[in-house]
C-alpha positions in Angstrom: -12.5 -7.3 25.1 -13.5 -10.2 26.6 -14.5 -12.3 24.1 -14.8 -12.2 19.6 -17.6 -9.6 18.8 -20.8 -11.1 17.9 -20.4 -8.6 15.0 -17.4 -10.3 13.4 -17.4 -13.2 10.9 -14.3 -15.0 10.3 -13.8 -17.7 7.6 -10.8 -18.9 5.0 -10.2 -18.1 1.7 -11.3 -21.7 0.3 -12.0 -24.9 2.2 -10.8 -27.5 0.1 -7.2 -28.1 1.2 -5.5 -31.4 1.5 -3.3 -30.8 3.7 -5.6 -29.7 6.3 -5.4 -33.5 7.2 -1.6 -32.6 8.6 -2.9 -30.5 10.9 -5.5 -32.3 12.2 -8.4 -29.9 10.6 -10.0 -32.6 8.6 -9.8 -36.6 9.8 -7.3 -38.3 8.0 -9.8 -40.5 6.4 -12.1 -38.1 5.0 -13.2 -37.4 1.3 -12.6 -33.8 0.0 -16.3 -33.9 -0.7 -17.1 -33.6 3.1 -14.7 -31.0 3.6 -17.4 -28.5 3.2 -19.8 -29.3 5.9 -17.1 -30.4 8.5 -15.2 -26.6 7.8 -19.0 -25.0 8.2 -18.9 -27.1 12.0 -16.2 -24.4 13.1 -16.5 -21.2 10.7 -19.7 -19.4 10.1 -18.2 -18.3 6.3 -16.1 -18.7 3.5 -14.5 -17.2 0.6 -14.9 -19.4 -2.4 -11.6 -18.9 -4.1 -12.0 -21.3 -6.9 -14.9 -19.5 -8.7 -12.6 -16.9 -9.7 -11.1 -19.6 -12.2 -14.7 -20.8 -12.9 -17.9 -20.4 -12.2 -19.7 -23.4 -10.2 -22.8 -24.8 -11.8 -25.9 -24.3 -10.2 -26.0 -27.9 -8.9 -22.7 -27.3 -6.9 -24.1 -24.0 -5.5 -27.3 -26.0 -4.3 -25.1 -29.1 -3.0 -22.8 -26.5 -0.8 -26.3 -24.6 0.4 -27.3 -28.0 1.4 -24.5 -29.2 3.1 -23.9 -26.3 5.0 -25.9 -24.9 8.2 -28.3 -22.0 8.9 -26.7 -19.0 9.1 -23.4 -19.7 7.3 -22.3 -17.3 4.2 -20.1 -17.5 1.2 -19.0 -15.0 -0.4 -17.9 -15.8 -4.1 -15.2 -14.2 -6.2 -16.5 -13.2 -9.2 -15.0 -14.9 -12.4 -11.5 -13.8 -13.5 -12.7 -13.6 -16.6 -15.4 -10.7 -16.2 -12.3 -9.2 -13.5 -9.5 -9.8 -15.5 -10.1 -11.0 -19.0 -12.8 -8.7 -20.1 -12.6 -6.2 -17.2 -16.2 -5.3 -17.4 -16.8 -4.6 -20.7 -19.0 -7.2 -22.9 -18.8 -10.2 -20.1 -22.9 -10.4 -20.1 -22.1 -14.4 -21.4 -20.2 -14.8 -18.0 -21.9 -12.7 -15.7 -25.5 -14.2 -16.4 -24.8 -18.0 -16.2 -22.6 -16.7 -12.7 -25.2 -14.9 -10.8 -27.4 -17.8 -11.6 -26.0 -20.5 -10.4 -24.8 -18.0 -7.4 -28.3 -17.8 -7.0 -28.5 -21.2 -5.8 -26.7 -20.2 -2.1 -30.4 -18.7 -1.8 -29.9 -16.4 1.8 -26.5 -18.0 2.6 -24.8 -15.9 -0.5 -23.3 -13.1 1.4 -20.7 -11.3 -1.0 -19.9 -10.8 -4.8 -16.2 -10.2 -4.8 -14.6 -8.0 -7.5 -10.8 -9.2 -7.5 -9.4 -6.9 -10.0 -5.6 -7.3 -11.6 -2.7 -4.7 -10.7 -3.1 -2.1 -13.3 -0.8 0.1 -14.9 -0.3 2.9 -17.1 0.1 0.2 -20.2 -2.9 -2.2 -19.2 -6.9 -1.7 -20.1 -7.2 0.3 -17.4 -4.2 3.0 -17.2 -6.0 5.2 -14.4 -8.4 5.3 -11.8 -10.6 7.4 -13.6 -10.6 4.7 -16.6 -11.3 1.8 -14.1 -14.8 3.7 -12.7 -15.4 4.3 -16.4 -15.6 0.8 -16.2 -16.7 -0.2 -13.2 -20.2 2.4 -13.2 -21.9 1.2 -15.6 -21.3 -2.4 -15.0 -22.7 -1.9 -11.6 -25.5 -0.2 -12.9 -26.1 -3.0 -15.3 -25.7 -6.1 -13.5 -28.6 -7.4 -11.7 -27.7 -8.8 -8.3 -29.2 -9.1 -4.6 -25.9 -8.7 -2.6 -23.5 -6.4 -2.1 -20.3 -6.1 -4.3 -17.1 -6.0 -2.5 -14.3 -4.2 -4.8 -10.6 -4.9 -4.5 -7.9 -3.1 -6.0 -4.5 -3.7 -6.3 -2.9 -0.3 -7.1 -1.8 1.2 -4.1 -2.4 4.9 -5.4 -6.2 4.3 -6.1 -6.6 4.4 -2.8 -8.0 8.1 -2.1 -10.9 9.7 -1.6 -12.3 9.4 -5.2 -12.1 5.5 -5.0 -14.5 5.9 -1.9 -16.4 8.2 -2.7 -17.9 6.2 -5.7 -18.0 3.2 -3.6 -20.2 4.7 -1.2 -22.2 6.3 -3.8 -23.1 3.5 -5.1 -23.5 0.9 -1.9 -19.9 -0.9 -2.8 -17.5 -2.3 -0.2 -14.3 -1.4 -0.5 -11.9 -4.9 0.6 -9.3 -3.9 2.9 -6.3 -5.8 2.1 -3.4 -7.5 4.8 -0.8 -7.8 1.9 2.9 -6.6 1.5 2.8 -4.0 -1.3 -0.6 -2.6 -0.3 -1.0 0.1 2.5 -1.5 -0.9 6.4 -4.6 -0.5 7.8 -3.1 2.4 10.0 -2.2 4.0 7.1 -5.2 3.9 5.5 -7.2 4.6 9.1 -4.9 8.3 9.9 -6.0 9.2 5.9 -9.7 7.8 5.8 -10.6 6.9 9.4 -14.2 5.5 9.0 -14.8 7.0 5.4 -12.9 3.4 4.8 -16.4 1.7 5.4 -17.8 2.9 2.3 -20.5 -0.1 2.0 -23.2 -1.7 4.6 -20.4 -3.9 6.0 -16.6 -3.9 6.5 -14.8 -7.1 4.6 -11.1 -7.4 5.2 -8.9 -10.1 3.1 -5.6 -11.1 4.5 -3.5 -12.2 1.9 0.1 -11.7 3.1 2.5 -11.8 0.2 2.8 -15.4 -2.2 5.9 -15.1 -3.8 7.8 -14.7 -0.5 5.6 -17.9 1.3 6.0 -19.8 -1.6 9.9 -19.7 -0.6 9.6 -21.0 2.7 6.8 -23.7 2.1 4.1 -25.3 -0.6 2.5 -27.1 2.3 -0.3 -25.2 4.2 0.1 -27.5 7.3 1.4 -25.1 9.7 2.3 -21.4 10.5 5.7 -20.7 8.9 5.4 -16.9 8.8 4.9 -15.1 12.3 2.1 -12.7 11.6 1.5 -11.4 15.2 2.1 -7.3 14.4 0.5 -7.7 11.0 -2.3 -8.8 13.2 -2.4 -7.3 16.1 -2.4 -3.8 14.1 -5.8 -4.4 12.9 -7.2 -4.7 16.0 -8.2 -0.6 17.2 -9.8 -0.1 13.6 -12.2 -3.1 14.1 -12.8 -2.1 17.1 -14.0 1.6 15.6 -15.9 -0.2 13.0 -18.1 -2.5 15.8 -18.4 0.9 17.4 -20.1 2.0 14.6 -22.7 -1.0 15.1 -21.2 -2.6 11.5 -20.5 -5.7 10.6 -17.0 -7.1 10.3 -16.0 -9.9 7.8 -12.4 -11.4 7.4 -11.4 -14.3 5.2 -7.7 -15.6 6.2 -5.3 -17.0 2.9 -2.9 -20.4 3.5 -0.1 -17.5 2.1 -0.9 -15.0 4.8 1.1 -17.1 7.5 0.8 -20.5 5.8 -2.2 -21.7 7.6 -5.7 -20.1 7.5 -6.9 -21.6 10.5 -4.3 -21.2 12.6 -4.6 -17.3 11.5 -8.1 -17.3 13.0 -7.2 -18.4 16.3 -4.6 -15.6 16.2 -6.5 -13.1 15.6 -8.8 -14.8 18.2 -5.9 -14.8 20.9 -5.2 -11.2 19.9 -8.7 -10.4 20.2 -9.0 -12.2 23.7 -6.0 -10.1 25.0 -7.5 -6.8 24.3 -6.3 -3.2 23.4 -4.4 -2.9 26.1 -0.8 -1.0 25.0 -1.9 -0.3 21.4 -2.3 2.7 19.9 -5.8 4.2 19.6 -6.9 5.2 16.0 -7.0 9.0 15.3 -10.6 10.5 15.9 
């Protein structure tokens, strides 16, 4: 591979950071309300994190459509409290006033994304089968004109139930870089392309909080060396662009400590090629 695919998207989890400045990301001088439309002069996408703690008004959505170029795509986390609060049930009073202002991003509103809690045998969803319960007729419900990505945070939902509902119903399953999830080899020898279960592949790498959190609280720099991580991502995108999909990835601060910096890794990586790396099973 000579160059990135002209399939794959790659953007950070959230563009308003401070101390993006440090690094020489954003000028020194410049107001957090022009971070939007200098980030969208170097990424094609983002991730909007902080919708998850609330939902933007409709005049924010316009403002970021309008500050933002032709072509580029957000993809908004759905509210935490339809996710995590209500988990589904009854959240018509926060889904409505969402998808409406969401509405706003007109064509450049890529992605719902369904962030869902860890769930256990003691929480409101004890079981896979409870959580479709939930999640079915929700998606049946709500009335929406882009796909739903669906991430889950129990590593033993992860079979072939899970993704045979997603695909069922048009969801994307979000592949997860984190610590106490499976690898994406893992996942590929059980599912192989059964893993792109919706009409495009959208990968989160998230790395692992707690442990970043240690090290730093300043997303300035790389402080966690995430070249293996990484590079072992690299033969199942390649199957996915074989399959003539489209690849999305949204890069965390907590993942290495700085999302842009993750890009141009994954970049470098990319630029190197295959050579010396395993190739996914058939």
């Amino acid at each position: 591979m000579s160059a990135l695919n002209k399939n794959v998207h790659l953007g950070t989890s959230s563009w308003s950071c401070d101390d993006w400045k440090t690094a020489g990301f954003y000028p020194a001088d410049m107001e957090p309300r022009d971070y939007l439309a200098h980030y969208a002069k170097t990424f094609t996408t983002v991730e909007v994190d902080s919708s998850f703690y609330r939902s933007p008004s409709p005049s924010v959505c316009k403002r970021w459509r309008d500050v933002t170029p032709d072509g580029f795509t957000f993809a908004l986390k759905v509210p935490g409290a339809i996710t995590h609060e209500k988990v589904l049930v009854d959240c018509g009073g926060e889904w409505d006033p969402f998808i409406t202002a969401a509405g706003e991003l007109g064509k450049k509103l890529g992605f719902l994304v369904l962030q869902f809690a860890y769930f256990n045998k003691s929480s409101s969803c004890p079981s896979l089968d409870a959580f479709l319960e939930r999640l079915g007729p929700f998606v049946d419900k709500c009335v929406r004109d882009v796909p739903l990505v669906v991430e889950v945070r129990n590593k033993t939902w992860l079979k072939r139930e899970l993704l045979d509902f997603l695909k069922e119903r048009k969801l994307i399953l979000a592949l997860t870089e984190q610590e106490w999830m499976p690898k994406i080899r893992e996942l590929w020898q059980k599912f192989g392309h059964g893993l792109a279960t919706g009409p495009a592949v959208y990968a989160r790498f998230l790395g692992e909080r707690k442990r970043i959190e240690e090290v730093t609280k300043a997303w300035d720099k790389v402080v966690i060396d995430r070249t293996e991580e990484t590079r072992a991502w690299l033969p199942s995108l390649e199957a996915f662009l074989a399959e003539d999909l489209r690849v999305w990835i949204y890069f965390n601060n907590h993942y290495a400590g700085y999302a842009p910096a993750s890009i141009e890794l994954l970049k470098h990586l990319w630029n190197i090629g295959l050579t010396g790396l395993s190739p996914v099973p058939p």
